[in-house]
C-alpha positions as CSV (number, residue, x, y, z in Angstrom):
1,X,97.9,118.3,145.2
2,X,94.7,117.0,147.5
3,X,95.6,117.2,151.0
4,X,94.2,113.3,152.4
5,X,90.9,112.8,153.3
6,X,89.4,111.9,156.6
7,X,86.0,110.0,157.0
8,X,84.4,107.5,158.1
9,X,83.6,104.3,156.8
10,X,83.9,100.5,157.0
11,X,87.4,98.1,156.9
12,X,88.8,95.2,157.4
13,X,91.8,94.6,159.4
14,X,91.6,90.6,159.0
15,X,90.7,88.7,156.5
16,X,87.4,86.9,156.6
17,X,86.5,89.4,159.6
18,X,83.3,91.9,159.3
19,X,85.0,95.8,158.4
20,X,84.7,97.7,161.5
21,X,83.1,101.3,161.2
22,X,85.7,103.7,162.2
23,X,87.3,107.1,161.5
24,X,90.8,106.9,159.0
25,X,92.7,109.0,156.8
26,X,93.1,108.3,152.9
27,X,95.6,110.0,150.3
28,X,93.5,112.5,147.8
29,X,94.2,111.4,143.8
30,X,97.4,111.4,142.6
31,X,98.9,111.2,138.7
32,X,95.9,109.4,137.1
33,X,93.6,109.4,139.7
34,X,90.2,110.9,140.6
35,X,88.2,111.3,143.9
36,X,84.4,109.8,143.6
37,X,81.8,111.0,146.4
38,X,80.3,107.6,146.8
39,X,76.3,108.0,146.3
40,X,75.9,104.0,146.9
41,X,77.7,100.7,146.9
42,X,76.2,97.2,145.4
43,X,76.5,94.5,148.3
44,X,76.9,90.5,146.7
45,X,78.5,87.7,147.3
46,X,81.4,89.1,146.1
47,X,81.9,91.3,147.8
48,X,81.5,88.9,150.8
49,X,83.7,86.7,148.9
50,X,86.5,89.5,149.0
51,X,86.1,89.9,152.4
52,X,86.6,86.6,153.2
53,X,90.0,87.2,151.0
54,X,89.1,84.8,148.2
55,X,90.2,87.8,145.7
56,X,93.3,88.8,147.2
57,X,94.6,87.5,150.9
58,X,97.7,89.3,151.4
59,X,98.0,90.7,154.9
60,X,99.9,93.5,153.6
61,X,97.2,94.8,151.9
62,X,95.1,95.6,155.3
63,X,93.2,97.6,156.3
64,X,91.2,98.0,153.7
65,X,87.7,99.5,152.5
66,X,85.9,97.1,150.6
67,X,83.3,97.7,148.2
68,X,83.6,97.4,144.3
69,X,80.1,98.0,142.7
70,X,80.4,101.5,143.4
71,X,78.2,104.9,141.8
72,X,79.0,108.2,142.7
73,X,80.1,111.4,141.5
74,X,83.8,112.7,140.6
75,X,84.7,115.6,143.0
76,X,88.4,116.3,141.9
77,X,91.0,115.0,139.6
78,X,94.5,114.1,139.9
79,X,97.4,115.2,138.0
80,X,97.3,115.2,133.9
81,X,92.8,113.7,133.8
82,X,90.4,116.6,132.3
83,X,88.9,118.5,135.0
84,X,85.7,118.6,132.6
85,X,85.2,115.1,134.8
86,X,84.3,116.7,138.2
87,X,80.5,116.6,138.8
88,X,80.2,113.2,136.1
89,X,78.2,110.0,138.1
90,X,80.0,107.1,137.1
91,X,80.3,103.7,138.3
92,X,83.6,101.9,139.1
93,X,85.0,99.2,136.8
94,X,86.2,96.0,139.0
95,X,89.1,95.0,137.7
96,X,92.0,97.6,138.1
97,X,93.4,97.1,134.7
98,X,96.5,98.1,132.8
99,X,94.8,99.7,129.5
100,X,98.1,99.3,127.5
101,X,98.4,95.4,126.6
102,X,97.7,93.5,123.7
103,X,94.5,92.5,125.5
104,X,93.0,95.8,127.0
105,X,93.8,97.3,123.5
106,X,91.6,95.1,121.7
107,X,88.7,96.0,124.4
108,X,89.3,92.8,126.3
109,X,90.4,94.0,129.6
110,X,89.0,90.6,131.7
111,X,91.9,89.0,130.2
112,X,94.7,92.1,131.0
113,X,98.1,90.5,131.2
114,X,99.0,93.4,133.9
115,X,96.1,93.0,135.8
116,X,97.4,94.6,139.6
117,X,94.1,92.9,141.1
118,X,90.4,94.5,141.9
119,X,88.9,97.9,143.4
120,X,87.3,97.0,147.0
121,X,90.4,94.3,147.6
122,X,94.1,95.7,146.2
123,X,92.8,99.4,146.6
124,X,89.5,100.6,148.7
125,X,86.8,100.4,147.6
126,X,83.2,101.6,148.3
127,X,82.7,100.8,152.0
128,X,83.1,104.4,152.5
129,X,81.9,107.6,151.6
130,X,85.0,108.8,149.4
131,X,86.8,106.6,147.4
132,X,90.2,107.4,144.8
133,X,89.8,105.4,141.5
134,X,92.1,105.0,138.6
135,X,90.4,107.7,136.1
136,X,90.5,105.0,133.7
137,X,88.2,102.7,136.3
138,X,85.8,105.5,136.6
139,X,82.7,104.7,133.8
140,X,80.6,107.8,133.5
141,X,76.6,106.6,133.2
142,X,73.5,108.6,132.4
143,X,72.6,111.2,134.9
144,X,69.1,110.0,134.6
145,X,69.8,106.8,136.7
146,X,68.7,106.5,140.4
147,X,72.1,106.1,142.2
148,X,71.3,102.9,144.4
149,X,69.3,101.3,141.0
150,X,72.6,102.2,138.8
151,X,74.6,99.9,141.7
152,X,73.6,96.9,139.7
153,X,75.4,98.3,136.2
154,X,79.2,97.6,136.8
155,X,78.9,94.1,138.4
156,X,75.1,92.4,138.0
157,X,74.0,93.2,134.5
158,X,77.4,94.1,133.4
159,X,78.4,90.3,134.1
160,X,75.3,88.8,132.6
161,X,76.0,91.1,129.2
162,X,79.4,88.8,129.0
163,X,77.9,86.0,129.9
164,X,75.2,86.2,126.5
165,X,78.4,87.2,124.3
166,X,80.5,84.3,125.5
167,X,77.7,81.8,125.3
168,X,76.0,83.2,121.6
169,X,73.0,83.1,123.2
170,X,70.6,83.2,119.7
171,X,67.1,83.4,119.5
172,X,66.5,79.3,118.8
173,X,68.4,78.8,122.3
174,X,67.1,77.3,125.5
175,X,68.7,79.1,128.1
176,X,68.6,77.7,132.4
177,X,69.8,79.8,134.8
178,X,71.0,78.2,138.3
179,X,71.0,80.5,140.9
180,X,68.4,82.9,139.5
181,X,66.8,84.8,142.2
182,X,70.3,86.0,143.4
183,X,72.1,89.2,142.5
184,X,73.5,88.3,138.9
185,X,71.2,85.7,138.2
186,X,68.1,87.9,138.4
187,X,69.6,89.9,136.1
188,X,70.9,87.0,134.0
189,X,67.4,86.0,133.1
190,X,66.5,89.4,132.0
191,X,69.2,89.7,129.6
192,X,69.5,86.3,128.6
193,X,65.3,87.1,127.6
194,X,66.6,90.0,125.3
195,X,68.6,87.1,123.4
196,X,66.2,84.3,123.8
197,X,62.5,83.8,124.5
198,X,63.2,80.4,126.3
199,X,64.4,80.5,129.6
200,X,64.3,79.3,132.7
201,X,65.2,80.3,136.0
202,X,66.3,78.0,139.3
203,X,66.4,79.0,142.3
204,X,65.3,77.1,146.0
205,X,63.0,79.5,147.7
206,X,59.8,80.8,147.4
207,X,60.8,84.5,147.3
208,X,63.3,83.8,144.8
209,X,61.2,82.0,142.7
210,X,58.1,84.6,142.7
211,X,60.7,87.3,141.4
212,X,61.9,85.3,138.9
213,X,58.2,84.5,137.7
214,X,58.0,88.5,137.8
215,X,60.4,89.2,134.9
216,X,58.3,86.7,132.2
217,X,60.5,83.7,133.4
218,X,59.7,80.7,134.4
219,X,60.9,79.7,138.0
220,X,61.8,76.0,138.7
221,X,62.5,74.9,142.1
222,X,66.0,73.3,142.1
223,X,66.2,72.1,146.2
224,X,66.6,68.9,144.5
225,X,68.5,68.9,141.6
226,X,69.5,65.3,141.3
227,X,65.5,64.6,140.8
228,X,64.6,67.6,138.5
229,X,62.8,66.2,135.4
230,X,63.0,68.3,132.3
231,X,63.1,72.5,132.5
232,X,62.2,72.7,128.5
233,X,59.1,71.0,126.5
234,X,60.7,70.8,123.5
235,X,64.2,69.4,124.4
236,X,67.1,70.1,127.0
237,X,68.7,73.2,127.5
238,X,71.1,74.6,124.5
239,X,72.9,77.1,127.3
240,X,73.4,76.3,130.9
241,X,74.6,79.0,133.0
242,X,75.4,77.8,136.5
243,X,75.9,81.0,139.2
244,X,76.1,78.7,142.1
245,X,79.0,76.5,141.5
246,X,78.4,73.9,143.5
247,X,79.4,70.3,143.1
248,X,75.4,69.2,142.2
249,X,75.1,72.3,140.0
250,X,77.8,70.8,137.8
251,X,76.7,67.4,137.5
252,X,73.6,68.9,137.0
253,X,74.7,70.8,134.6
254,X,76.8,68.5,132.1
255,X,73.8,66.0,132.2
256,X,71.3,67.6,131.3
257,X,73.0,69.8,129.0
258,X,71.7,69.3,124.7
259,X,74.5,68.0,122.2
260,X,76.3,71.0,121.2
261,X,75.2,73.1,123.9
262,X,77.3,75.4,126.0
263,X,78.1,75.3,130.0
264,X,79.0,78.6,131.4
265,X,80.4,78.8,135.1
266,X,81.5,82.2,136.8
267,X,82.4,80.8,140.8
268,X,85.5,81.0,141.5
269,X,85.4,79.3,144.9
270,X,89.0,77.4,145.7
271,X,89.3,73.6,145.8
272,X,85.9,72.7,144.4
273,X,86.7,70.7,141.2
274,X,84.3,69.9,138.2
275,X,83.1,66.2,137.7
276,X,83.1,65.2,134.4
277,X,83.9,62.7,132.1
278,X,85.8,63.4,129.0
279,X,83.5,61.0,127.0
280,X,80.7,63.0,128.0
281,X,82.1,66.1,126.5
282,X,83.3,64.5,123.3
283,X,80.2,62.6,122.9
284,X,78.0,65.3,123.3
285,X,80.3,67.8,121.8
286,X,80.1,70.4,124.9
287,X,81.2,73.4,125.0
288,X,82.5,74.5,129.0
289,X,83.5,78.2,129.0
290,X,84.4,80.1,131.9
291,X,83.3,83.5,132.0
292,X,85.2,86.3,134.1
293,X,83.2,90.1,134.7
294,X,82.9,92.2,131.7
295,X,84.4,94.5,129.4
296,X,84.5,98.2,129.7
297,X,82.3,98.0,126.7
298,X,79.5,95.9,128.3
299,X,79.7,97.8,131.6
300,X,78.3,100.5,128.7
301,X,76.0,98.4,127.7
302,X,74.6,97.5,130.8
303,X,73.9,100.8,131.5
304,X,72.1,101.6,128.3
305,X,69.6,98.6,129.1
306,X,69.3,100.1,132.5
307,X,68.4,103.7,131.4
308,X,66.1,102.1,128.4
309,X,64.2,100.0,130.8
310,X,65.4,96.6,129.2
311,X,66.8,95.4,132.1
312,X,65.0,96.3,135.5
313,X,67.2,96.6,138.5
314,X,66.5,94.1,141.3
315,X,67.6,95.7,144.5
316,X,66.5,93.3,147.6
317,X,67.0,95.6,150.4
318,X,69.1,99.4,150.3
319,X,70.4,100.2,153.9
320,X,72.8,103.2,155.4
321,X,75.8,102.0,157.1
322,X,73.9,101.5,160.4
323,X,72.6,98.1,159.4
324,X,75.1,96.8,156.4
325,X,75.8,94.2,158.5
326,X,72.8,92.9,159.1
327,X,72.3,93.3,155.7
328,X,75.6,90.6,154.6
329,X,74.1,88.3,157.6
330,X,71.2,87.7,155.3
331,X,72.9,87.5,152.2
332,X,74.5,84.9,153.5
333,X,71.6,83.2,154.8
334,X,70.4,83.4,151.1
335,X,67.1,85.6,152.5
336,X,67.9,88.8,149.7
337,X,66.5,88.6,146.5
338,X,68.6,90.3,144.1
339,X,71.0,92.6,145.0
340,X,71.3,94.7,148.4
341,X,73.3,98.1,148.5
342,X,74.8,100.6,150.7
343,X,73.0,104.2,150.4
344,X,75.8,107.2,151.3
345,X,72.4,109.4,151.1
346,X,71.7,110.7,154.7
């Protein structure tokens, strides 16, 4: 048995209240478990998201360490998991998943019919510099990845992987991206590129825009979207994938959108409805799919393009735990391009 752990780290004792840096005890791994030393921790929006308890609100739950795109290295196992895994980097898979149903059998575990929630909001998560994961939520990666670079595997490219199976992205498609410059979509356009050699990325800042331009994409400044003429020469986009989920975004989206092309949305923000008429749909025979995280499969996968180079990892701005918050003040200004992470490196 692992005697519990005392550190210090970040939590929230409210929802939609910054974590507080403090000193607490956490239980060692139990049956099924393993202890990760936390090398680094992605920041996003959703992870500011789950702050703000639009994952999971339960007051019972509190506090809590939050934190879900998290690489590190396995220091001790639980009860009945292979001690061969101590000293293995992996990275943390988000969704805490059953493994057993229909579903996670047939290597679909976004859609787990026991799904008991998400690391960094029903369990802690990175915030800190130990964290216990379900082995099974432990992904070992190459050792040859950069710890705060691999941050971007289990969440940013990982998401963007499942994005170009859902839509059948194909090399004839033309591909926008709306929200490029930030975490996932700067990643979206890279592998969405793999698939396609047409694509777009919009974004609404200069910053944004140049690192777009930087990974062979076009950039296309979308302040104004109900003005934006057309994003392709040779006809509207095939596949629309639209990262910022607001209510312009989707108008956006369905108008401009080719017969027979595809509309894939990710936000999962509460209470904002999507406009659109049926006739549009029928008429243009549209395709709207929704599109949650990724398989355990393409968290694999992301990391293979990471390690070969096909994907470049965009990481804004890495900081210790001295500034994080300063570092989710400008997230939320939209000032980071890319993604931002948490360094556990002293």
């Amino acid at each position: 048995m692992i005697p519990s752990l005392t550190q210090t780290g970040f939590r929230i004792h409210e929802w939609d209240t910054e974590p507080l840096w403090e000193d607490f005890e956490s239980d060692g791994p139990g049956e099924g478990e393993v202890l990760v030393d936390v090398e680094a921790c992605g920041v996003g929006l959703t992870v500011l998201n789950s702050i703000r308890g639009d994952l999971g609100n339960d007051p019972g739950l509190l506090p809590l360490v939050p934190g879900h795109e998290i690489v590190g290295r396995v220091s001790a196992t639980g009860k009945g998991i292979d001690e061969s895994l101590v000293g293995r980097r992996v990275a943390a898979y988000f969704y805490l998943v059953c493994g057993t149903c229909t579903e996670c059998r047939r290597g679909q575990e976004p859609l787990c019919v026991n799904l008991a929630g998400f690391v960094g909001v029903h369990r802690d998560g990175g915030y800190a510099p130990n964290v216990v994961l379900p082995a099974g939520n432990a992904i070992p990666i190459p050792e040859s990845l950069d710890p705060i670079a691999a941050t971007v595997i289990p969440d940013a490219v990982a998401t963007p992987v499942h994005v170009a199976a859902r839509a059948k992205i194909g090399k004839d498609d033309r591909v926008a991206v709306i929200g490029a410059g930030g975490g996932v979509g700067i990643h979206m356009v890279q592998v969405a590129k793999l698939a396609s050699p047409h694509v777009v990325g919009l974004d609404v800042n200069e910053p944004k825009l140049a690192a777009i331009e930087s990974h062979g994409v076009r950039a296309i400044d979308s302040t104004d979207l109900t003005g934006l003429g057309a994003v392709f020469d040779n006809g509207p986009p095939t596949v629309i994938v639209d990262l910022l989920g607001s209510e312009p975004s989707a108008a956006w989206s369905v108008e401009a959108l080719a017969s027979g092309g595809r509309v894939v949305v990710l936000t999962t923000f509460r209470n904002r409805p999507l406009p659109i008429e049926y006739r549009r749909l029928v008429l243009g025979e549209i395709s709207l799919l929704g599109s949650r995280y990724a398989t355990k499969a393409e968290v694999g996968t992301a990391a293979s393009l990471v390690e070969t180079g096909r994907v470049r990892p965009v990481i804004g701005e890495a900081v210790g735990p001295a500034t994080l918050l300063d570092l989710h003040t400008r997230l939320r200004a939209g000032e980071l391009v890319g993604r931002g992470a948490l360094s556990w490196f002293d």
